[in-house]
Structure formats: C-alpha cells, structure tokens
C-alpha positions as CSV (number, residue, x, y, z in Angstrom):
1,X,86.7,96.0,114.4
2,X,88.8,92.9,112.8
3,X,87.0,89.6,113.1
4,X,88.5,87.0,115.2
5,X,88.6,83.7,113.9
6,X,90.2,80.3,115.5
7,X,93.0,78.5,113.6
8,X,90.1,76.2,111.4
9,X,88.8,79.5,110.1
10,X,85.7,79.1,112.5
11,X,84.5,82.3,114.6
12,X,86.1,82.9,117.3
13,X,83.3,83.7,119.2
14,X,85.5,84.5,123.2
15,X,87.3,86.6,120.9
16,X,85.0,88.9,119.3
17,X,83.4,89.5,123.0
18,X,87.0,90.3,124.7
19,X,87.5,92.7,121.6
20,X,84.1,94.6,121.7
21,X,84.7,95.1,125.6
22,X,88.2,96.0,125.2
23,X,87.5,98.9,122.2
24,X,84.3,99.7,124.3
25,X,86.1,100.1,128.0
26,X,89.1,102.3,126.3
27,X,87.0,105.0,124.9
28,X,86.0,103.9,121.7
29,X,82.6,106.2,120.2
30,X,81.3,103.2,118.3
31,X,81.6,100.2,116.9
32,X,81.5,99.2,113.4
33,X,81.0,95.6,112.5
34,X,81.1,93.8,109.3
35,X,83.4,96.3,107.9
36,X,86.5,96.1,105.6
37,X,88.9,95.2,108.6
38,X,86.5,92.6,109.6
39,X,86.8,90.5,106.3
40,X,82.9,90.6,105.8
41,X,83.7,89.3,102.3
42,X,84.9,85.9,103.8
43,X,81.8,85.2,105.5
44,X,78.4,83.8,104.7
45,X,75.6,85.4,105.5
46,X,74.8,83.2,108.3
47,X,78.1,83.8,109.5
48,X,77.5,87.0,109.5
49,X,74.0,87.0,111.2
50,X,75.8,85.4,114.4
51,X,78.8,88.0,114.5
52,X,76.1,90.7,114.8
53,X,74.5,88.5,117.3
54,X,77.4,88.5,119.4
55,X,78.3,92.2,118.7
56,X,75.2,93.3,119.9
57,X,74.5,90.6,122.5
58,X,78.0,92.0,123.9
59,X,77.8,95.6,123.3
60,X,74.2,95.4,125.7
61,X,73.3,99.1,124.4
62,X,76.3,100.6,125.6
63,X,77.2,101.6,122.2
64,X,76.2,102.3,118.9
65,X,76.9,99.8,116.1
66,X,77.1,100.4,112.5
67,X,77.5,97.5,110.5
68,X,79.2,97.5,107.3
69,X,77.0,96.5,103.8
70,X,78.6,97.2,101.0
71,X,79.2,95.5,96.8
72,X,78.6,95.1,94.1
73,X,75.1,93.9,94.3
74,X,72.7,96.9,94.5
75,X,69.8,94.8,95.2
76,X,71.7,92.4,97.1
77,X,73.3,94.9,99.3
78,X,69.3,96.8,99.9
79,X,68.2,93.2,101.0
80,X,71.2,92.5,103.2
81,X,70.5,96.1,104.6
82,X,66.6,95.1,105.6
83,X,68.2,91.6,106.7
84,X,70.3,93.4,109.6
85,X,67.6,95.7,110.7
86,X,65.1,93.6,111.0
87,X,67.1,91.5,113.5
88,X,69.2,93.9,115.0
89,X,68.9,97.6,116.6
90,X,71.7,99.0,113.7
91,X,72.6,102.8,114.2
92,X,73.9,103.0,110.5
93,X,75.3,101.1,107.6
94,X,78.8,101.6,106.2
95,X,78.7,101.1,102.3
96,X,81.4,100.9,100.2
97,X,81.3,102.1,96.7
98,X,80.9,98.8,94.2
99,X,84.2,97.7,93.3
100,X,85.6,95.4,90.5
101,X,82.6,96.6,88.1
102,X,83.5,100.2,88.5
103,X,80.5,102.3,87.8
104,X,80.6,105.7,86.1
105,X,80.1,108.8,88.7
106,X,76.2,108.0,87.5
107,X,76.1,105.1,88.2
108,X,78.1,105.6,91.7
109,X,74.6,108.1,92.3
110,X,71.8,105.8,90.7
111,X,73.7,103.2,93.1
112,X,73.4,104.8,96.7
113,X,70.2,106.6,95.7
114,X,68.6,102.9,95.3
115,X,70.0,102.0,98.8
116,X,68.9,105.2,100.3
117,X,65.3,104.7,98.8
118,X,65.3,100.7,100.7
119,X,67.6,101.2,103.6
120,X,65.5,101.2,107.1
121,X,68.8,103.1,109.0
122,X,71.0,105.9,107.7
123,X,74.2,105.5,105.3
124,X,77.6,106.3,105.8
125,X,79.3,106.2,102.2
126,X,82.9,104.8,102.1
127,X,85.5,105.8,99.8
128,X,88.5,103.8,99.4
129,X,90.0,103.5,95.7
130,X,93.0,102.1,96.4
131,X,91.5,99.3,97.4
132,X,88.1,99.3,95.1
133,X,89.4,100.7,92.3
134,X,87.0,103.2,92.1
135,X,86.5,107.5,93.2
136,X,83.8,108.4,94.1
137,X,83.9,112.0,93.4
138,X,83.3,114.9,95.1
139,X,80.5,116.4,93.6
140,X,78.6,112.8,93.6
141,X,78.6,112.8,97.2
142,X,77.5,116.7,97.8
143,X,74.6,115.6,95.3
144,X,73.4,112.6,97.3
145,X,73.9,114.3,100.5
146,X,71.9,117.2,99.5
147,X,69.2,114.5,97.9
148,X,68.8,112.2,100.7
149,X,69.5,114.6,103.9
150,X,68.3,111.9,106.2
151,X,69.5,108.4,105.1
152,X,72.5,109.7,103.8
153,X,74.4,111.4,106.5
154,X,78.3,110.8,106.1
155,X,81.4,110.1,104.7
156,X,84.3,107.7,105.4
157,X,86.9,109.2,103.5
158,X,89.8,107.2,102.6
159,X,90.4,108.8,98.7
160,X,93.9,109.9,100.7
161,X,93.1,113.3,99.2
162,X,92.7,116.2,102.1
163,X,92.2,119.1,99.1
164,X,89.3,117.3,98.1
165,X,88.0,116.9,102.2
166,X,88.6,120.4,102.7
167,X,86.3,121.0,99.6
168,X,83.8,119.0,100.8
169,X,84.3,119.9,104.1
170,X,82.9,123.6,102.6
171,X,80.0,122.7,101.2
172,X,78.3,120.0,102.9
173,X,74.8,120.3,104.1
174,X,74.8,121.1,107.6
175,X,74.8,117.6,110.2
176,X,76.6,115.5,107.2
177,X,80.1,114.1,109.0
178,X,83.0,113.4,106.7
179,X,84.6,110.7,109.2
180,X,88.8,109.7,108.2
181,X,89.2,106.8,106.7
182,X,92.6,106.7,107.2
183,X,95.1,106.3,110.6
184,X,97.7,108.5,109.3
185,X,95.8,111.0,108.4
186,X,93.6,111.5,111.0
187,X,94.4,114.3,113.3
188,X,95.2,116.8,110.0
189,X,91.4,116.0,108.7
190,X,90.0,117.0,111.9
191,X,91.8,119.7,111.8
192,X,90.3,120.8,108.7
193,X,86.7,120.3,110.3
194,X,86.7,116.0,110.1
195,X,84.6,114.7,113.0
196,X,86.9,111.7,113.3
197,X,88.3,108.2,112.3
198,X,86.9,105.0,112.0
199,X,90.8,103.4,113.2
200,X,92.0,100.2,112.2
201,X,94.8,101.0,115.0
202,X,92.1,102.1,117.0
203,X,91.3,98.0,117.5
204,X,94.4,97.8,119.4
205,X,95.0,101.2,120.7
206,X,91.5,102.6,121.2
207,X,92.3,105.1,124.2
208,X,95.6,106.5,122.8
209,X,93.9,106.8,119.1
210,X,90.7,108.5,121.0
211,X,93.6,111.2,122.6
212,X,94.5,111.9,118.9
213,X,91.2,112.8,118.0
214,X,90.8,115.1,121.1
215,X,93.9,116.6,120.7
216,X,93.4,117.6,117.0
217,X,89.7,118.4,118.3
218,X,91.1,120.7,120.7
219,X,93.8,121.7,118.8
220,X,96.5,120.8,120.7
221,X,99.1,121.1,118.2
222,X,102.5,119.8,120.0
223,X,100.2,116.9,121.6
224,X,98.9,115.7,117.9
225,X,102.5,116.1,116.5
226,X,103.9,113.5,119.4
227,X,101.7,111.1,119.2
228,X,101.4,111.0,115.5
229,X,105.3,111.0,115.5
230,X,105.2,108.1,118.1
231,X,102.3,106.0,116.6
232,X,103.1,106.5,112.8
233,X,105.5,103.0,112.9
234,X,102.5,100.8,113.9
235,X,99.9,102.9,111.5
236,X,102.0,101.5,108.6
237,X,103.3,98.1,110.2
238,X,99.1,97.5,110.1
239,X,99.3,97.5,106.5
240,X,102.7,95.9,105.5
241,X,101.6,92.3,104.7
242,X,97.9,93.7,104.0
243,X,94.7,94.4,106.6
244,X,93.5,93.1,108.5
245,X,96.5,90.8,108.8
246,X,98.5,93.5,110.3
247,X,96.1,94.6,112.7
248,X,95.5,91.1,113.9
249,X,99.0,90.4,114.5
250,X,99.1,93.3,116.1
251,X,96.0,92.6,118.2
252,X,97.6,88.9,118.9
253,X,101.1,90.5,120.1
254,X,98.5,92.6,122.9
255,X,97.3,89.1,123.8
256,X,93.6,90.0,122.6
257,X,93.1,88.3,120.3
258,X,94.3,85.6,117.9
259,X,96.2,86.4,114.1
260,X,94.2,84.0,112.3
261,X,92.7,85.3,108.9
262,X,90.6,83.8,105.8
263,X,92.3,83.0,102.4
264,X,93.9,84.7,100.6
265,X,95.0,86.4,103.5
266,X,97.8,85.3,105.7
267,X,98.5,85.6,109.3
268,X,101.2,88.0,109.7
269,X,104.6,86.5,109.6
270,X,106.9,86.1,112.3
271,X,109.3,89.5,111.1
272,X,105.8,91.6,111.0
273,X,105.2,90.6,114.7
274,X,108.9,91.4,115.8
275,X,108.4,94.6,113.8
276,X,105.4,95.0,115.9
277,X,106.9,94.1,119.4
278,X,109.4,96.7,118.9
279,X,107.4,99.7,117.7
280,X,105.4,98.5,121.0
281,X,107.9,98.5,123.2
282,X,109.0,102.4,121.8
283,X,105.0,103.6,122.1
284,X,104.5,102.3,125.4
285,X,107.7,104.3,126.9
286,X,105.9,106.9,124.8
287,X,102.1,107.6,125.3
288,X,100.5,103.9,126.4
289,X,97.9,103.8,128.3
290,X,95.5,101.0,127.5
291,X,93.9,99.8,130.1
C-alpha cells in the first residue's frame, strides 16, 4: 500500500484508514505496509511506529499484514524487525536486498542469514535491481530457502526475468512462494506456478487486479489476455514520473486518497493525471468493478 500524506508532508492518517478498508473490502489477500510503494525510506521510525498503529488498528484482524524492513543496515534492519513484533501482531517482513553498497552474492547470503537468525516472524526476500542496483541471484535464494525453511519462506520477484522464476520455480523447497513483483507481469508468472502479486495497481484497482490473478490461476487464457490488454496503459502510467507518484495520482483521480509525496518525489503532474483519467475512462467501459 502507498502512504498517504497531507500537503505539509504530515500523515494522513483519514487516508491511510479509507485505503486499508478500500484494498481490504475489494478482495485484496493482504496487506503490506511499510513497503517500497509506501516510501518507508521518508519516514522516521516513529513515523513509522504510528502507520503500523493505524494499519493494524484499521485492519482489526481481518487481514494479514506484512510490513516491509529492508537496507542497508543488517543490524539495524534485525532491530527494526524485533521493534515491529514486539508491538504489533506482523504476519511477515518484506526485505529488500541492501542497495547502494551492493554486496557480493556472499554477502547477499551472510546478509539475510543474520536476519533469519534475529527475526521473531518469517521473511519474504525482495528482488528489485532496477531499483537497488543489485541481483540477487538465483542460486542465493534456493541456498537460503533450503537453509532457513521456516523464516525464510518467499520471494517477491521483480528481477523482470521469468527464465530465471521458472528456474526457481523448479527447485524450490516445497511451501516457499515466489510472489510477482511486478504488475505487468503478473498473470504469465502465475502461469508458470507464481502464487501471486504484491500490485502497486492493485492499490487502486484491488478487485479487478485480484480477477487477474484468478484468471491466470484458473487459467483462463482469453480472460487474462483482456484484462492485461485493458489494464497494461495504467500498469505503466503508475511508473511514468516514478512510484509511488503515479500510483498516488492515480489513487487521487479515484478520489481515495490525496497525491501528496515526500522529497525528492513529486506529486504527479497535471498531464500524468489526464493520462490517468483517460485510461480510466477506457478500463471502466472495460472490466471496472470496484466497489
């Protein structure tokens, strides 16, 4: 989920609550907090603390919550972890591999095994190196999922590479999910044996991304090529002037929330959101139906 803020760059505190009710009520699986979408970067730790409070407060057990914890910290990040679950009832942490220092495929292991080791929940690993600037390769991940069956015990895979999920996807240990990291590419990975997406469209659209993934679950072919054909526009309007600002515009243009985001992001600009209100207007003849 994005993080609403108000136009002073304070929480917006209405608006994470209308948010986590509106994902929630239009089929959503889960929430994850605190992720990359939700500029966790931009926020202080006590800033954090009362998003989760609010989250959870809001989400009153009707659905899981993993929260996002991820750097270039090791030890920081293994603190932050205890931090969380010791005040809140987290299902899993999302972790990012370090970026900026760019470890070695060793260090990527030494890294998430010393997390594994401290962390009270399970991990979900997240690999994104387009925007961390760093793989985390294939046979890193088999190694810690094989080495810490329990507290490691998925993937969000974002590398943009489906030859390497379908590699993966072969010899995983039994119960590990390789999740998509990725809108566009969504429906194909389940296809190939993905349990899902965690959707940065899926903020605004949560009920007609959900009938992707069931489709490509059920393999409904013709139904995953329509709706990928109708919502591929807003997939990569999301990330035209950069995420979460496309999202939030988006989001904003729905009426759910507002476009504000935190330096050095910028709200999206005014030919984003007409972008935006006419791929709208084309999905909701389409397929539309958020409640």
């Amino acid at each position: 989920m994005a993080t609403p803020f108000k136009a002073d760059g304070s929480l917006d505190e209405s608006g994470v609550r209308r948010l986590i009710r509106y994902v929630i009520d239009n089929g959503a699986d889960y929430v994850v907090a605190l992720g990359t979408t939700g500029e966790a970067v931009t926020q202080t730790l006590s800033e954090r603390l009362r998003l989760l409070e609010i989250v959870f407060d809001e989400v009153g057990g009707k659905s899981p919550v993993v929260v996002g914890a991820g750097g270039y910290d090791s030890h920081a990040i293994a603190e932050e972890m205890n931090t969380y679950a010791r005040h809140f009832p987290v299902e899993a942490f999302l972790s990012v591999t370090p970026y900026y220092n760019k470890p070695t495929p060793d260090g990527l292991y030494a890294h998430y095994a010393y997390l594994a080791e401290r962390s009270p929940r399970p991990i979900i690993l997240y690999n994104v190196p387009v925007r961390t600037g760093v793989h985390l390769p294939p046979a890193i991940t088999l190694k810690l999922a094989r080495d810490f069956p329990q507290q490691i015990i998925g993937l969000k895979d974002a590398s943009l590479d489906l030859i390497q999920g379908m590699e993966l996807y072969a010899q995983v240990p039994s119960g590990f999910q390789l999740i998509s990291g990725d809108d566009v590419l969504a429906a194909p990975a389940i296809l190939m044996g993905y349990v899902g997406v965690i959707s940065v469209l899926g903020n605004a659209l949560p009920a007609t991304m959900r009938r992707l993934v069931q489709a490509a679950h059920q393999g409904e072919i013709e139904s995953v090529r329509q709706l990928e054909s109708a919502l591929l526009p807003l997939m990569r309007l999301c990330f035209a002037e950069g995420n979460p600002t496309g999202i939030k515009g988006l989001l904003s243009e729905l009426g759910i929330i507002e476009p504000w985001t935190r330096l050095p992001l910028l709200p999206a600009s005014e030919g984003l959101r007409e972008r935006f209100r006419q791929a709208l207007s084309e999905v909701r003849h389409a397929v539309l139906t958020e409640s």
